[in-house]
C-alpha positions as CSV (number, residue, x, y, z in Angstrom):
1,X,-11.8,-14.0,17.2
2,X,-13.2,-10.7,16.2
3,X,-16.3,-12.3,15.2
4,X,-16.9,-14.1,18.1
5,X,-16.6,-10.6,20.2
6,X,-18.9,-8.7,17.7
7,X,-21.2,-11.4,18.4
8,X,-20.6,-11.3,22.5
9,X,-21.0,-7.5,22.3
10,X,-24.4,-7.6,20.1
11,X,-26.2,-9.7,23.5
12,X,-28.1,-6.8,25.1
13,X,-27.1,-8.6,28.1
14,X,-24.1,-8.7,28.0
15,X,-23.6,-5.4,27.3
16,X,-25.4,-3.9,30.0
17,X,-23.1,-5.8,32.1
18,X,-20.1,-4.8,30.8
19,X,-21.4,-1.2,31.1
20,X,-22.2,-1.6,34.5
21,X,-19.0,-2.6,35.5
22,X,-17.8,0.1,33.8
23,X,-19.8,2.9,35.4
24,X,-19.4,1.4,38.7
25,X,-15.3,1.5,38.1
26,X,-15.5,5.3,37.4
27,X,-17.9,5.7,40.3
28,X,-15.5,4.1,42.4
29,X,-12.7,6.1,41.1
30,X,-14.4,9.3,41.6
31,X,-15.4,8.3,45.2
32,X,-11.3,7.4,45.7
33,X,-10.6,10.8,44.3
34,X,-13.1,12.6,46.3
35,X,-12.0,10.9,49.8
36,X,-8.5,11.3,48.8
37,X,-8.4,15.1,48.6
38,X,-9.7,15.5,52.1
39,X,-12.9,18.3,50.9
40,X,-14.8,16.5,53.9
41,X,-11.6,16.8,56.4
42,X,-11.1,20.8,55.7
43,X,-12.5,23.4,58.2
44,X,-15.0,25.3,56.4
45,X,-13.6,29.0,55.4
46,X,-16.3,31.2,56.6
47,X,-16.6,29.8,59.8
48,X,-15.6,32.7,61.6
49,X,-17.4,34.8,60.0
């Protein structure tokens, strides 16, 4: 079983797919995060300045 993922893993192709789907899972995590804590949504601070 090992062997047959070392092998699996060497394929440059198939691992620059698994990183992608990495990356774009973080990405899409971040962007979650980001929308979540409402920095677009809040009046700016100086404003009234």
């Amino acid at each position: 079983m090992k062997k047959n993922l070392l092998i699996f893993l060497k394929n440059p192709v198939n691992l620059f797919v698994i990183k992608t789907i990495t990356f774009f899972a973080i990405f899409l995590v971040l962007l979650y995060i980001y929308g979540y804590n409402g920095v677009g949504s809040v009046k700016f601070i100086y404003a009234d300045f």
